[in-house]
MDAnalysis code that builds the backbone (N, CA, C; Angstrom):
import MDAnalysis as mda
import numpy as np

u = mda.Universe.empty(123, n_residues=41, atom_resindex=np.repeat(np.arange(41), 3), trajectory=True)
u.add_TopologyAttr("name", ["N", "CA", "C"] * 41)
u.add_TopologyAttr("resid", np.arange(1, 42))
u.add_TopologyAttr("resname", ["UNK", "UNK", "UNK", "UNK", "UNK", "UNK", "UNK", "UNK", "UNK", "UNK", "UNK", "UNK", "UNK", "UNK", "UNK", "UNK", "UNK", "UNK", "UNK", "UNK", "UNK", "UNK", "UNK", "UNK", "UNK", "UNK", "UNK", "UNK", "UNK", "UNK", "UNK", "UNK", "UNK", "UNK", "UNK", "UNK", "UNK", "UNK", "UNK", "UNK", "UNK"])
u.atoms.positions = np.array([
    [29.746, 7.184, -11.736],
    [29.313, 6.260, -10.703],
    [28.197, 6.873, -9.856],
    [28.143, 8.202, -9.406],
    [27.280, 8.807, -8.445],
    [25.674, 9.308, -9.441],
    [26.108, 9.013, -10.810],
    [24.646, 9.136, -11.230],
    [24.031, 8.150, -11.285],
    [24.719, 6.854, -11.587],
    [24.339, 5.445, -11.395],
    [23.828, 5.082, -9.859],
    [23.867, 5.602, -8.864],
    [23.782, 5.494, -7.601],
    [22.205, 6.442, -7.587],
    [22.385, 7.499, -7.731],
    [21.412, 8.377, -8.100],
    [20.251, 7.471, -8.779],
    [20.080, 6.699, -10.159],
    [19.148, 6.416, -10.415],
    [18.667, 5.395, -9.870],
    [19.950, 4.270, -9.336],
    [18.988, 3.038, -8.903],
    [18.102, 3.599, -7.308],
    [19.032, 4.541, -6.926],
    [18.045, 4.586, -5.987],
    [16.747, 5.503, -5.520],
    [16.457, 6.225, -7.147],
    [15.305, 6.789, -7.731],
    [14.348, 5.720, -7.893],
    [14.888, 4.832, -8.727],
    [13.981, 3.467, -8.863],
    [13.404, 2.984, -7.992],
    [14.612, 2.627, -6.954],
    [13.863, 2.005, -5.664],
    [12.516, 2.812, -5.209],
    [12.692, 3.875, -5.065],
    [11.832, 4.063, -4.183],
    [10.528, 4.797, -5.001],
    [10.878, 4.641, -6.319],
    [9.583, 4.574, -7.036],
    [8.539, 3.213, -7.011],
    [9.142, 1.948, -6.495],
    [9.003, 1.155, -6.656],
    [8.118, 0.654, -5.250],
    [9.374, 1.191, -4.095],
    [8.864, 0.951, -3.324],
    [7.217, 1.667, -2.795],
    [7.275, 2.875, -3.785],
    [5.909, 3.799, -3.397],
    [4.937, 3.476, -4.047],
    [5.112, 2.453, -5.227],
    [3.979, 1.668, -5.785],
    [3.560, 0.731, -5.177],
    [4.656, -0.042, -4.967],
    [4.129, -1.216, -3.871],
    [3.167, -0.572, -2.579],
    [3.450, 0.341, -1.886],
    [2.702, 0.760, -1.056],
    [1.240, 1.343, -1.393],
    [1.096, 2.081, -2.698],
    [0.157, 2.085, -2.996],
    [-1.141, 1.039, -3.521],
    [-0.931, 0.104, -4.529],
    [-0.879, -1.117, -4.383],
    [-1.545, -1.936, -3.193],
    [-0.964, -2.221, -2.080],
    [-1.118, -3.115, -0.960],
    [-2.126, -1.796, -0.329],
    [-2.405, -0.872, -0.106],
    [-3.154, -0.094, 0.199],
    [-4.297, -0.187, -0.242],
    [-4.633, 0.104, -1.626],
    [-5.265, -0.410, -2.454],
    [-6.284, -0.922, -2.383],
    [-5.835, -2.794, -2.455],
    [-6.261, -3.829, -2.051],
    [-7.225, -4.032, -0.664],
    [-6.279, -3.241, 0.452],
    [-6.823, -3.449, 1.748],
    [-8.171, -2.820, 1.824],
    [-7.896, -1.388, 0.972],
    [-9.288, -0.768, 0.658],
    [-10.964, -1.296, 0.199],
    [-9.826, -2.248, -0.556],
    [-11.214, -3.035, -1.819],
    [-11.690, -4.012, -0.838],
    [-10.648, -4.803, -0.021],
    [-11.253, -5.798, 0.873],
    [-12.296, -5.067, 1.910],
    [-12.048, -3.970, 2.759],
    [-12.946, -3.280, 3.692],
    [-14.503, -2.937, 3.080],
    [-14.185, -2.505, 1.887],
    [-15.818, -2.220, 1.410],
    [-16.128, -3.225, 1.030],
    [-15.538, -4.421, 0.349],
    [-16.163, -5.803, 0.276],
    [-16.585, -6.285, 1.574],
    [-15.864, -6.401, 2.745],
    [-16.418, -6.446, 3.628],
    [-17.519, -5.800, 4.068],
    [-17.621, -4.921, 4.177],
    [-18.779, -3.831, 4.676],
    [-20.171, -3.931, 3.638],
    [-19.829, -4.359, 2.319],
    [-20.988, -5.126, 1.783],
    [-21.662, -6.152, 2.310],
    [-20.687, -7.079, 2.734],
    [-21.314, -8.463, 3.130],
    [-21.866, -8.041, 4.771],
    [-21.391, -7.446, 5.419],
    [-21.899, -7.052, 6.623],
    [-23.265, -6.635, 6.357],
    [-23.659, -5.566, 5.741],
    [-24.944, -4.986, 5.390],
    [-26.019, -6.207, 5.082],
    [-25.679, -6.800, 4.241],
    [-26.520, -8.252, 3.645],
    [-26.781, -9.110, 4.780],
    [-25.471, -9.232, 5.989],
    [-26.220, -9.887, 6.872],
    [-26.979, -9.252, 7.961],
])
């Protein structure tokens, strides 16, 4: 039982550290997209 406990909550928070990377990511790609269109105007 305690290795079963052990992995799901390996998973989780593999999961959860993708997701964070991920949404990080994104926010990144939006700022220099932004900062493109700023320059142009």
């Amino acid at each position: 039982m305690r290795k079963i406990f052990t992995a799901v909550t390996a998973a989780a928070f593999a999961l959860s550290a993708a997701a964070c990377n991920t949404v990080e990511g994104a926010g990144e790609d939006l700022q220099s997209a932004s900062n493109e269109v700023e320059e142009e105007i």
